[in-house]
C-alpha positions in Angstrom: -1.3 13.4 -6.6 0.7 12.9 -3.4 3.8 14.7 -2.4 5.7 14.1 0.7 8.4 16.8 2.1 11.2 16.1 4.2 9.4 13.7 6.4 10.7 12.2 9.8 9.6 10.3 12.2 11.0 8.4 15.1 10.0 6.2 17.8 11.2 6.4 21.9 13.2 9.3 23.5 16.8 9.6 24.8 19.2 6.7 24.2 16.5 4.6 23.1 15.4 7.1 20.5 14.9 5.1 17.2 14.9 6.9 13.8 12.0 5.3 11.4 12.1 7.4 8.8 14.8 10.5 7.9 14.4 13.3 5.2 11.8 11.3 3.4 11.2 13.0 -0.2 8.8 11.6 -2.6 6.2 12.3 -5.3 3.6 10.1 -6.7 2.0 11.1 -9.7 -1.4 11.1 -10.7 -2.4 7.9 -12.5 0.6 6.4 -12.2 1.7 2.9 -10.0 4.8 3.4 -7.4 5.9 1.0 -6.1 7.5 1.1 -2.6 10.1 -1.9 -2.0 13.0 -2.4 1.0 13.6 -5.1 3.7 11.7 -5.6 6.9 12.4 -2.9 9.5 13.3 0.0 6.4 10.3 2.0 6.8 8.0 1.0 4.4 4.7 0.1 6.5 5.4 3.4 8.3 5.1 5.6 5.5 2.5 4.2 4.3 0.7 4.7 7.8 2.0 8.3 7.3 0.1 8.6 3.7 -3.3 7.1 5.3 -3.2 9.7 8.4 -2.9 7.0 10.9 0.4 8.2 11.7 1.4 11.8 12.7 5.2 13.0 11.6 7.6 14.5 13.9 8.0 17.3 11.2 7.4 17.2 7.4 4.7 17.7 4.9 2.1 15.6 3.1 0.1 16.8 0.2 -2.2 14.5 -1.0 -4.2 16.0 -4.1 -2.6 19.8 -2.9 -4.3 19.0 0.6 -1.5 19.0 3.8 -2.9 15.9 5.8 -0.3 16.2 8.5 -2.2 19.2 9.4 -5.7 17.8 9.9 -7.9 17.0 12.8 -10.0 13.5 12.8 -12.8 15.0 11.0 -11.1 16.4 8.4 -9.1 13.5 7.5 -12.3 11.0 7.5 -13.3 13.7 4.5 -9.9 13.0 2.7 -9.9 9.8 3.1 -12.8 9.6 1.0 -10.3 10.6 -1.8 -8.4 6.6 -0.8 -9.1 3.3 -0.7 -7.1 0.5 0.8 -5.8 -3.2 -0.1 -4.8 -4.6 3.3 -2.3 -7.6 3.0 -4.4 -10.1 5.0 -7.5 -8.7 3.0 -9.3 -7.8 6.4 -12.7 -9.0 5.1 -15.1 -9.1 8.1 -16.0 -13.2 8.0 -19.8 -12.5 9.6 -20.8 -10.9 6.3 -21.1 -12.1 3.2 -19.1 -11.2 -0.4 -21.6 -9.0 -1.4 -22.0 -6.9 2.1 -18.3 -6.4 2.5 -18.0 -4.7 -0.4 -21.3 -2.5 0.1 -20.0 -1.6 3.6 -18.1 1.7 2.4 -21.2 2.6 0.4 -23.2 2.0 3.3 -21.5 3.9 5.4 -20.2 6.7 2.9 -23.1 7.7 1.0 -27.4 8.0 1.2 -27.8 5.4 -1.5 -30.6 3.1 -1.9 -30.2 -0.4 -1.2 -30.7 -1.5 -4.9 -28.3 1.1 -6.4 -25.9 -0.3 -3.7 -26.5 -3.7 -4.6 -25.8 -2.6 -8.5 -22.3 -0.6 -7.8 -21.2 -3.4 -5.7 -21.9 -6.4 -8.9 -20.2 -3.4 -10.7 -17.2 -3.4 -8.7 -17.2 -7.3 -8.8 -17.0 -7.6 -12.2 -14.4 -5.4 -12.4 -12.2 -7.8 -10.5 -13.9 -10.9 -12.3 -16.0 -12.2 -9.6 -19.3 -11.1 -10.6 -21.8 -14.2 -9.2 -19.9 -14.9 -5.9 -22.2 -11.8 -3.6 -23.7 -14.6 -1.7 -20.3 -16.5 -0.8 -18.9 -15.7 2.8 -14.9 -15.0 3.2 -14.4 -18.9 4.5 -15.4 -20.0 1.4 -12.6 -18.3 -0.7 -9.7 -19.1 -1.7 -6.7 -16.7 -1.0 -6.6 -14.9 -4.2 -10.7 -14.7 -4.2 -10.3 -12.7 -1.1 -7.5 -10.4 -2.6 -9.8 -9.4 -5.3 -12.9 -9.0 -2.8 -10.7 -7.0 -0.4 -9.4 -5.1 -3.8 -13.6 -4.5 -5.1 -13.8 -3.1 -1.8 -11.2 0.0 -2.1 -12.5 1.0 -5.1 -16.6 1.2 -4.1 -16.1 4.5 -3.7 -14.5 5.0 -6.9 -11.3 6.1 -5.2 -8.6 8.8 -6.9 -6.0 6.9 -5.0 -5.6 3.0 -3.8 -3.0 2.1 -1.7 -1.7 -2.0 -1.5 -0.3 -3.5 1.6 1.5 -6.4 0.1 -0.7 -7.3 -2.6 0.9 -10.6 -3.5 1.8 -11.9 -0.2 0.7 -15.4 0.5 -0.6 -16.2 -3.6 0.9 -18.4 -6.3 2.1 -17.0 -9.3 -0.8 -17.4 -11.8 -3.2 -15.1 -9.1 0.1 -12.6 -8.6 -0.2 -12.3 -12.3 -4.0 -11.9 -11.4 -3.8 -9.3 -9.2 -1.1 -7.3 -11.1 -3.5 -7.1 -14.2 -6.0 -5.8 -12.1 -3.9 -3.0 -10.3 -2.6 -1.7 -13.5 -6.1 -2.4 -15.2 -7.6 0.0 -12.8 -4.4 2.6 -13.1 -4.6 2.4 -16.7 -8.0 2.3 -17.9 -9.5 4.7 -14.4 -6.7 6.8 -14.0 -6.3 5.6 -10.3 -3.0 6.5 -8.4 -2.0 3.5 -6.8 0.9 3.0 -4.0 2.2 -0.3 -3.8 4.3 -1.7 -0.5 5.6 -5.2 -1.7 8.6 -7.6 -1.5 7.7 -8.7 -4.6 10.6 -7.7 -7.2 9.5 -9.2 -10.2 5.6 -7.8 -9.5 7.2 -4.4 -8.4 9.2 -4.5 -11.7 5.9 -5.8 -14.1 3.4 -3.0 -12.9 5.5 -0.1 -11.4 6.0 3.2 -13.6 8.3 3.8 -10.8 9.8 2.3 -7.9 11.2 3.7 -4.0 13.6 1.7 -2.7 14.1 2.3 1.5 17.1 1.2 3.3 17.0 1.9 7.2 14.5 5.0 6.4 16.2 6.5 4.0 15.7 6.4 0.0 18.4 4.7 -1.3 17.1 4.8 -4.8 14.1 5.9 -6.9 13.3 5.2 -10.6 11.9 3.0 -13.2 12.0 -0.8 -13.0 15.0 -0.6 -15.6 16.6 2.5 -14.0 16.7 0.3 -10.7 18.2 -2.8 -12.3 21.0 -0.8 -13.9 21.9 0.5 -10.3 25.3 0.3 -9.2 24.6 0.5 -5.6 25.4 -3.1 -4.2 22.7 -2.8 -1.7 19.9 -2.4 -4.6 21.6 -5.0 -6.8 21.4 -7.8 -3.6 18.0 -6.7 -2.6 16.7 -7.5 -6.3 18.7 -10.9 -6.9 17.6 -11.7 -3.4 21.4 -12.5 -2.4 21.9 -13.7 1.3 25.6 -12.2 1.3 26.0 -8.1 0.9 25.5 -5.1 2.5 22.4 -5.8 3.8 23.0 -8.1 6.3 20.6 -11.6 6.9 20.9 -11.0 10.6 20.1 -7.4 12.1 21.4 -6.4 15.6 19.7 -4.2 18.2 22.5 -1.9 17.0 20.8 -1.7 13.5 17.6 -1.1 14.7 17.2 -0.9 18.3 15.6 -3.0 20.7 12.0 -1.1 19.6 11.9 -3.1 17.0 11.2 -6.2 18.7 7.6 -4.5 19.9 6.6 -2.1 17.1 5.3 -3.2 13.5 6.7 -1.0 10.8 
């Protein structure tokens, strides 16, 4: 569904040039969950700003269902992105509007339907994440996990080929996680959606993902199934899964690491 070819990116020129992303390589296949995991600062937030068209490489390719997005003005991205639909960590429900007209808002603004075939697609799309009854509720009124599944009713009103997740499972307690992991491989399962995950959840990453990107200072450092990745050797997978403070990956990173870019710039 999505293939990505030899992608770069950096940020700042000269001696304060900082390297994001090198030689990124990576295919995501139709219907299928990847999961994308690494520590803060290894790139995963940029490519997945790369994958939405909000970011333009420095050179590489991406093909998202055969189509080369890196190539495409406004316009034509806003059709493409038609094709997506997006999870954002915080949710990113607008709090002036109720449950039921956050999720009609890409309907609304998408397509010429009718207010009451609107109003059906979007209990439709509520039910589908188990909240079916709660249109009239306002974002304030919900508890984390209610907004998760709001925000996650909203990516798919426009019954999506791809969803992408920002950190599905940040900020929940286990039972919802286990909520929320259901649903994303519900809807990969049973729809055929093509979903992209960013998460520093391991055990979620390793429950739902048919495969799994590891990134390590831009670079893949592994790629595979959940088991493929716990039987890896290299020491810098094996402490990033049992969460170890000591290893290669170190607890405290240096401007040397990273640059001093990275204090200003959200990756």
């Amino acid at each position: 569904m999505i293939e990505v070819k030899n992608l770069h990116k950096s940020f700042g020129e000269g001696d304060k040039k900082l390297v994001v992303l090198e030689d990124f390589n990576a295919s995501f296949e139709r219907g299928k969950i990847t999961s994308i995991i690494g520590g803060s600062g290894s790139g995963k937030s940029t490519i997945l700003k790369h994958l939405i068209g909000a970011y333009k490489p420095d050179s590489g390719r991406i093909l998202l269902d055969r189509e080369d997005i890196t190539r495409l003005n406004n316009e034509e991205l806003n059709r493409v992105r038609k094709k997506f639909g997006i999870m954002f960590q915080s949710g990113a429900l607008f709090n002036s509007l109720t449950v039921e007209e956050n999720v009609a808002l890409p309907l609304r603004e998408h397509t010429d339907l009718n207010d009451n075939t609107i109003r059906i697609m979007v209990k439709m799309k509520l039910e589908m994440v188990g909240l079916r009854g709660a249109e009239h509720l306002k974002p304030a009124q919900l508890s984390g996990g209610m907004i998760k599944r709001i925000a996650l009713a909203r990516a798919i009103a426009l019954d999506p080929k791809i969803v992408f997740y920002d950190e599905p499972s940040a900020g929940l307690d286990p039972i919802s996680i286990g909520v929320i992991d259901k649903l994303i491989m519900d809807l990969s399962r049973k729809m055929g959606i093509t979903s992209i995950v960013v998460t520093h959840e391991i055990p979620s990453a390793m429950r739902i993902s048919d495969k799994i990107i590891m990134l390590f200072k831009g670079k893949i450092i592994a790629q595979g199934s959940p088991g493929e990745l716990k039987a890896s050797a290299d020491p810098r997978v094996v402490q990033f899964i049992k969460g170890d403070p000591d290893g290669p990956i170190p607890f405290s990173k240096s401007t040397v690491d990273y640059g001093e870019e990275l204090k200003e710039m959200t990756f």
